[in-house]
C-alpha positions as CSV (number, residue, x, y, z in Angstrom):
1,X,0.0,0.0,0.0
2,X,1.4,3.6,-1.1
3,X,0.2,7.1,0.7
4,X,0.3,9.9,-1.4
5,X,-0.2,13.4,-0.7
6,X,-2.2,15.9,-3.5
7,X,-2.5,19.3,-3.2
8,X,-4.3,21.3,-5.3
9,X,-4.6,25.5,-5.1
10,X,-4.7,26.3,-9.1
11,X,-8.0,28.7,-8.1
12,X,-9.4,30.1,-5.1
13,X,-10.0,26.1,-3.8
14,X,-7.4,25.4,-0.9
15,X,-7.6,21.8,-1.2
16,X,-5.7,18.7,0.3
17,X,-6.4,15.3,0.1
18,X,-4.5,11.9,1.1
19,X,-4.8,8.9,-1.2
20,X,-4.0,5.2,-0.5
21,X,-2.8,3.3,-3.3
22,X,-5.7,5.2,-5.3
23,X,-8.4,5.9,-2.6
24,X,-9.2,8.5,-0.9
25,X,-8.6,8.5,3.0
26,X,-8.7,12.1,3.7
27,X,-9.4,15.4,2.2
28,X,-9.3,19.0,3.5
29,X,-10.2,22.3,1.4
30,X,-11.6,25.7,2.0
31,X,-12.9,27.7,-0.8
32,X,-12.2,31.3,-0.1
33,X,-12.9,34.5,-2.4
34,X,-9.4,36.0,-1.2
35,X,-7.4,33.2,-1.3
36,X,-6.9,31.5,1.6
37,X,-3.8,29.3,0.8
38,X,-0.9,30.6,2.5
39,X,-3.0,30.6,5.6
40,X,-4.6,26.9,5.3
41,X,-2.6,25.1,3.2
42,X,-0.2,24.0,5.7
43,X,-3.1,23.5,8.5
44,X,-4.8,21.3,5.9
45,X,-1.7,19.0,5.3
46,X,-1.4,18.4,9.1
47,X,-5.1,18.0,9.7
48,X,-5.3,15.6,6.3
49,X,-2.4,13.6,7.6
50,X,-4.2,13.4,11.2
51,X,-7.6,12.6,9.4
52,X,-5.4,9.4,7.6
53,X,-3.9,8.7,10.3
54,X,-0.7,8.3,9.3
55,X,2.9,10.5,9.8
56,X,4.4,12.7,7.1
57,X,7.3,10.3,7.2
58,X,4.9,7.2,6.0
59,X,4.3,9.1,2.5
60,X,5.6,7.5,-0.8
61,X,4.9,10.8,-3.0
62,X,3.2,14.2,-3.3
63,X,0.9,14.7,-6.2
64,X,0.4,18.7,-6.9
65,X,-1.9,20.6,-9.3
66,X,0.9,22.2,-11.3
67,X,-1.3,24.4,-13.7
68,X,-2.4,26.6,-15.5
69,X,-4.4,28.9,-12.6
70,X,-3.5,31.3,-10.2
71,X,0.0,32.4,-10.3
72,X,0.1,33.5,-6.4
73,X,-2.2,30.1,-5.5
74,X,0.3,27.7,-7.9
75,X,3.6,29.4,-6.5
76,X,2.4,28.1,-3.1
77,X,1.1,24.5,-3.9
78,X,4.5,23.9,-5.5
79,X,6.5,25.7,-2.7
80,X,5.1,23.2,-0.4
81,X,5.4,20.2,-2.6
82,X,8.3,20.6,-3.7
83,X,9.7,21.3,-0.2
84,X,8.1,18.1,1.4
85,X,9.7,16.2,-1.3
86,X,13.4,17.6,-1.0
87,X,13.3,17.0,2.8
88,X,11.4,13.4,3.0
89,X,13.3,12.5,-0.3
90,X,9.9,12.1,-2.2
91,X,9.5,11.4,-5.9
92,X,6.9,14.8,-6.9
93,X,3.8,14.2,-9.8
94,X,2.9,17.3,-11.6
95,X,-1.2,16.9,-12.4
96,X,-2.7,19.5,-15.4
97,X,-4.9,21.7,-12.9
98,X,-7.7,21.4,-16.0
99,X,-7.5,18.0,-16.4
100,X,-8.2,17.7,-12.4
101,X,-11.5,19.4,-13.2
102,X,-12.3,17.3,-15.9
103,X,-12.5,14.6,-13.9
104,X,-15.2,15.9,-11.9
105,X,-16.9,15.3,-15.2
106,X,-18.4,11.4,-15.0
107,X,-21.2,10.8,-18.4
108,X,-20.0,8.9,-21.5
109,X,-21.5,9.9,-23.4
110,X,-20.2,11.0,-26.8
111,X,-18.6,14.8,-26.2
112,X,-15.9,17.3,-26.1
113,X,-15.3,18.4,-22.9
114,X,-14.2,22.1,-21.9
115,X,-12.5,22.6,-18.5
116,X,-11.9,26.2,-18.1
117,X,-10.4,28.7,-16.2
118,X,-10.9,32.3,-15.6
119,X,-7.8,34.2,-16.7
120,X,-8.0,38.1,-17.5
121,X,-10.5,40.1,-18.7
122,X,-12.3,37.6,-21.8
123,X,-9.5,35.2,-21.5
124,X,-10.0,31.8,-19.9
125,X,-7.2,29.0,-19.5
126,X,-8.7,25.6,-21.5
127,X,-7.7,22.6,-22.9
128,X,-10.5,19.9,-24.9
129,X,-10.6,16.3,-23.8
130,X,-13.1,13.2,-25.0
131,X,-15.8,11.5,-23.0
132,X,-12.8,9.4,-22.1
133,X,-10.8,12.2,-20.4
134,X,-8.1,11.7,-23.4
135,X,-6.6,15.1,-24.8
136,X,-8.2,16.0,-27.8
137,X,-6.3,19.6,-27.7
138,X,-3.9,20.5,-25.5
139,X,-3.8,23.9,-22.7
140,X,-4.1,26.8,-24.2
141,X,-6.0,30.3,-23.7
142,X,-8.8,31.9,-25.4
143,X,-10.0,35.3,-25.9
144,X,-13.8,34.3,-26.1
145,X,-15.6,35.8,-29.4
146,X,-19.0,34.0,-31.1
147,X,-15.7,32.6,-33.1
148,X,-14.2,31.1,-30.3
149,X,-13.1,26.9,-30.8
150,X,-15.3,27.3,-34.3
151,X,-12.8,24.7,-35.8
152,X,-13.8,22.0,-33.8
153,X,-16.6,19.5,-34.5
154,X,-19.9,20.9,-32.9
155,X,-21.6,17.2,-34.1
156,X,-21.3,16.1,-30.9
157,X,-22.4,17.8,-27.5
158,X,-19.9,20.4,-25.9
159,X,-19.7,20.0,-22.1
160,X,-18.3,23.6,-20.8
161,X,-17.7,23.6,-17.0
162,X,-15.6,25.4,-14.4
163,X,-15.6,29.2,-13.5
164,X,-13.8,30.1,-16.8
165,X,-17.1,29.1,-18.5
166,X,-19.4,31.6,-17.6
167,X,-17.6,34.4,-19.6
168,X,-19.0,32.3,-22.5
169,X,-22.5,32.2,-21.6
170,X,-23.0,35.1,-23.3
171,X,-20.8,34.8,-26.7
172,X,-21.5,31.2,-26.8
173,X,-24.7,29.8,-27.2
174,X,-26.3,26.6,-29.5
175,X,-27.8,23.6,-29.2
176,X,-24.7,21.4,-28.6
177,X,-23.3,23.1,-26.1
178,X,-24.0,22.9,-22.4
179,X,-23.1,24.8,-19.1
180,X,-21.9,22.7,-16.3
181,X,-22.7,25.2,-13.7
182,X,-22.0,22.4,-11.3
183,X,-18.6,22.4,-12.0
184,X,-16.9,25.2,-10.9
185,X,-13.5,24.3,-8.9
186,X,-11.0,21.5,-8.7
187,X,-10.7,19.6,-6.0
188,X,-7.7,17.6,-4.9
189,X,-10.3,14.6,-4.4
190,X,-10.2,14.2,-8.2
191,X,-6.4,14.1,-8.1
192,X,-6.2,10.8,-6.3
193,X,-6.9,8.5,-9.2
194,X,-4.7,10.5,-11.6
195,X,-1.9,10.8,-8.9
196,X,-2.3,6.9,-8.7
197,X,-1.7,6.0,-12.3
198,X,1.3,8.1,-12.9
199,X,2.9,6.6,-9.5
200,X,2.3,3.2,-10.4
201,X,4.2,3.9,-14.3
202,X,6.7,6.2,-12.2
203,X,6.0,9.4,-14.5
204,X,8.2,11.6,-12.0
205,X,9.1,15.6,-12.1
206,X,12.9,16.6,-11.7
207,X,12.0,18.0,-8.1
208,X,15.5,20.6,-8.5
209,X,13.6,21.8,-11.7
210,X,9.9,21.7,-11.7
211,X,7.8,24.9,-12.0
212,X,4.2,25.9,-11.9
213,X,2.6,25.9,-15.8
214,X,1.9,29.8,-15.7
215,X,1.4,29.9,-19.1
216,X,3.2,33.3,-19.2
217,X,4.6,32.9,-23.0
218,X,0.8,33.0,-24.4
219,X,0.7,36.2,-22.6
220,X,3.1,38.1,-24.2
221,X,2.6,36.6,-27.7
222,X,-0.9,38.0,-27.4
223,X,0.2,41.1,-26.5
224,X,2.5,41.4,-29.0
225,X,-0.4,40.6,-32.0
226,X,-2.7,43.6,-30.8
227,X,0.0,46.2,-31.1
């Protein structure tokens, strides 16, 4: 049996959750409209820990929502990560904050799904994944228009979800696409089956190296086309 802790703080969603060899034994999270992480996130490792009843020493990794999101809320998840790791000697598993959401998504039924983020202004943070949960496009960010994802196939139903999604309420509306309203945050519940899989095939980060996914470089680029 393997312990892993996730942490997850991509959004406004402190969250903290202890997995045993891919089931969840404990989870702890606050959502908070100021951000609450640097205050709870350390409070909610112990009390998670407690919860599983189990030491910090008796972990095998830490699983952390790496991005996109927040850059203040990322920056803190990965601090803490990346510092339980160095100390216990860890192995660290980087998780795609979107995809995390996407898995609060359970139908099979034939779709594209839409996790999405809130970024700036009209921009959201989203990738597109199958029923399946398997990447149909990778991360990216959109400046929402009626144009917005027009190259994809609209056949099929598209599932929009998280709080990214309702700055396309309004630009976005037809018959195959749907609002998850439901669906607003990620939680590091949903981490612990991911976290599980890439453990068991040993898909590692270089813990010296690893950084949150900011997605800074799309910034700038878009800048640079509306000069």
């Amino acid at each position: 049996m393997s312990y892993i802790l996730h942490i997850e703080t991509a959004t406004k969603n402190c969250s903290v959750a202890i997995g045993k060899s891919g089931s969840l034994v404990a989870l702890k999270e606050l959502y908070a409209e100021n951000f609450s992480h640097s205050e709870q996130l350390h409070v909610f490792i112990q009390k998670a820990l407690q919860e599983a009843n189990i030491e910090m020493e008796a972990l095998d990794a830490v699983a952390v929502s790496k991005g996109p999101g927040s850059y203040t809320g990322l920056r803190i998840g990965v601090a803490a990560a990346k510092g339980i790791c160095f100390a216990l000697e860890l192995p660290l598993i980087g998780i795609n904050s979107l995809q995390i959401l996407a898995e609060k998504y359970s139908a099979l039924e034939k779709a594209l799904l839409f996790p999405m983020f809130d970024a700036r202004r009209m921009e959201v943070y989203v990738m597109v994944l199958d029923e399946y949960k398997q990447l149909v496009k990778p991360t990216f960010n959109e400046v929402i228009t009626s144009n917005s994802f027009e190259a994809l196939p609209n056949d099929i139903p598209w599932i929009f979800m998280g709080e990214g999604a309702l700055k396309c309420q309004k630009e976005l509306v037809a018959p195959h696409i749907q609002y998850r309203t439901d669906i607003g945050y990620p939680s590091a519940q949903e981490m612990v089956g991911l976290a599980w899989q890439s453990y068991q095939k040993k898909e590692f980060e270089d813990v010296a190296y690893f950084e949150p996914f900011y997605l800074k470089d799309f910034y700038t680029t878009a800048k640079k086309k509306g000069v």
